[in-house]
N, C-alpha and C positions, 0 to 999 in steps of 0.2 A: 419550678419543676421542670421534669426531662421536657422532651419536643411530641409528647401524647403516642398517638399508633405508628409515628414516622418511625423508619428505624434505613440504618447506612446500608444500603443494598450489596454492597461487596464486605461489609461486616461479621463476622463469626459471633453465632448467639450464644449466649452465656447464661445459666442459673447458677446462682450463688444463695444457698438454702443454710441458713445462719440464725442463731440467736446469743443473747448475752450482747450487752449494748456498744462493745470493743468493737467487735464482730461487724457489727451491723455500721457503726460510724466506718471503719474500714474499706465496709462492701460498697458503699456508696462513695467514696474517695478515690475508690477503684472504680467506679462507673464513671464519675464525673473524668478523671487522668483517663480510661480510656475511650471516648465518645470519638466514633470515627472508625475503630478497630476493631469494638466489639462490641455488641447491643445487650449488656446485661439486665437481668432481672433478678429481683431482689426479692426473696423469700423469707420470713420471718416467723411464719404459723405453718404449722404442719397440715393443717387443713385444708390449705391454701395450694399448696404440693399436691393437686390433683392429675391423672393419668391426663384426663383430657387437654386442663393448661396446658402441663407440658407438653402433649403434640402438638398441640398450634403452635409454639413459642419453635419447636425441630432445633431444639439446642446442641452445641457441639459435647459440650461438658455442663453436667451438675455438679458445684462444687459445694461440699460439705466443709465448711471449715471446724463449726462445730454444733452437733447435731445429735440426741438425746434419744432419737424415735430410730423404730426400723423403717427399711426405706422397703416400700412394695416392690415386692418382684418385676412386677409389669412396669415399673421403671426402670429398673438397672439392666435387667432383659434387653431393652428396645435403644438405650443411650447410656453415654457412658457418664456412670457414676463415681466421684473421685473423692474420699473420705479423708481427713486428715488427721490420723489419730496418733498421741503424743507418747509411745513406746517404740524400740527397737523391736519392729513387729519381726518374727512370731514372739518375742516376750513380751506381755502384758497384753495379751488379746482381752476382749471383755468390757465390765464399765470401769467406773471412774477411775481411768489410769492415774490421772494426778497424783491422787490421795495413797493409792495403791504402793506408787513409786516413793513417794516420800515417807511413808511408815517401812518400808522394805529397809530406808536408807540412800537408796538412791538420790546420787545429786546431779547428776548429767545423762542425758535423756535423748534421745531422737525423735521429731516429725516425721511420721513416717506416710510418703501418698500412695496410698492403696487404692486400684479398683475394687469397684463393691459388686462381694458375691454372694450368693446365699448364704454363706457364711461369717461367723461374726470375727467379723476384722480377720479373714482368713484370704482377701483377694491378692492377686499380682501387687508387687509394690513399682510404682513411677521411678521415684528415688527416697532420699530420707537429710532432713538438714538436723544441724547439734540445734540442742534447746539444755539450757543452765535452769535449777531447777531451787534456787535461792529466790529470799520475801515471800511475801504472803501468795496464796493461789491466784489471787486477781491480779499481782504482778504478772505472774507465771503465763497466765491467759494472754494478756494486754503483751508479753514480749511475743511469745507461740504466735497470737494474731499478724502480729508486725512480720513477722517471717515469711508464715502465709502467705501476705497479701502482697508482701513487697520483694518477695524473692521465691515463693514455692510455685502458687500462678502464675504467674511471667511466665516461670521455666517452663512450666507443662505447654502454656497455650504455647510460646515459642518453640520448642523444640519438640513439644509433639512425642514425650521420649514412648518407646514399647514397655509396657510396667513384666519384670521377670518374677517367675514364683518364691514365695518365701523357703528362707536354709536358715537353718538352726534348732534348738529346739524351743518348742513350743511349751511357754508359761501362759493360763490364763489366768486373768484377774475376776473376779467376782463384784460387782456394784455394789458400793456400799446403803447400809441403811442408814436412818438420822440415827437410832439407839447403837450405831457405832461410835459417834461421835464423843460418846462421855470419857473424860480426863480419869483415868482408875487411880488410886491410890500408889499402887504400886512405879507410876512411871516414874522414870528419870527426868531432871528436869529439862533433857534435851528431847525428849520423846514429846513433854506437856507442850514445849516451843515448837517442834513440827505438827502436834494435832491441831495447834492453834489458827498456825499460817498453813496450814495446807486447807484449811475449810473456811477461810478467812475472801470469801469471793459473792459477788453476786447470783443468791439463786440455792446457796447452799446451809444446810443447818450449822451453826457454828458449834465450835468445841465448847462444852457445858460441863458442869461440877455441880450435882443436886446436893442442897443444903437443907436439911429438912423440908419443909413443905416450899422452898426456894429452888431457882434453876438459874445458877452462874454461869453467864454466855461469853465467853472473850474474842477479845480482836484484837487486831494491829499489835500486833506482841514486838518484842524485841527481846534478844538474849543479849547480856551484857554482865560479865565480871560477875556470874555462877549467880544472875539472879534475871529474871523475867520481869518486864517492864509492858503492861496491856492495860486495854481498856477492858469493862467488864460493864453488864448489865444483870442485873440481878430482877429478876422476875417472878411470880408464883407461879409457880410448875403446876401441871399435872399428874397426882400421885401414881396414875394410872396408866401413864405413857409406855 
């Protein structure tokens, strides 16, 4: 384990407030490469994310790589809060961009780093890197994370950039439900291959087909020569869902 309460006195404090397991193997990869430079601290329950930790900790940046909850006022108020959400902000403001983008069509996408302001994914943007928006979502995450950690943080803690206000116009996305998730009759067989692999991640309800009193879950899809190639679990449903 780290070196306990020691911490590098000319070092720059860090939280990095993260879940989903990419995320977190990462955040510590990045603590371990930079011991010396900067004293990070690793966040992984949002209960944990208290007003008080964080003043004792007098971090330079909170970094949200990716993060589910709202963040208190009396946090982003007092230090700066830095969100990494995966649209051409202001399009796609809101929740689950992923899913949102790949039903849309969308295949190529922006990280966008935002300071966080009272509003949802409406703060100054840092800058914004390309993110390719092929395989399953839990590809999609595990590349997005690698960007983050290996070239989006670097930039900020180095360069320190001024984040400018958003131009364009403004799409918000809506968070999806799990009774989104179900494959309709009506899809095309390209539409049934992106519900598949866009909810195909750790954490998320996967794409389903109710079969009488049954509920077909698929994964790991593949589209090949106008026919679909997945795993499936078939389960008893709830008629009542």
């Amino acid at each position: 384990m780290g070196h306990g309460g020691l911490t590098e006195a000319n070092a720059l404090n860090i939280i990095i407030a993260t879940t989903k397991s990419w995320n977190i193997k990462n955040a510590r990869q990045f603590k371990k490469n930079n011991e010396g430079t900067y004293n990070v601290t690793i966040i992984t329950d949002k209960e944990e994310l208290t007003y008080d930790k964080v003043k004792a900790i007098q971090p330079q940046y909170i970094l949200f790589p990716h993060w589910s909850w709202i963040i208190p006022k009396e946090l982003y108020n007092n230090f700066t809060c830095v969100v990494f959400h995966m649209t051409d902000l202001p399009y796609g403001r809101g929740g689950s961009p992923l899913q949102n983008l790949i039903e849309r069509g969308v295949r190529k996408t922006k990280i966008s780093a935002i300071k966080v302001d009272e509003g949802l994914d409406t703060g100054d943007v840092y800058f914004k890197k390309d993110l390719d928006l092929y395989g399953t979502a839990e590809e999609i995450f595990m590349r997005a994370s690698k960007i983050i950690f290996n070239d989006m943080i670097p930039k900020l803690l180095d360069e320190k950039p001024t984040p400018q206000k958003q131009l364009g116009e403004v799409v918000e996305f809506k968070r999806r439900k799990p009774e989104q998730s179900e494959i309709k009759q009506e899809f095309e067989l390209e539409k049934i291959y992106d519900y598949i692999r866009m909810l195909d991640a750790e954490g998320y309800p996967k794409a389903f087909i109710k079969f009488g009193k049954y509920k077909m879950e698929f994964s790991r899809a593949s589209l090949k020569n106008g026919k679909i190639i997945a795993d499936v679990e078939i389960i008893e449903g709830d008629e009542n869902e």
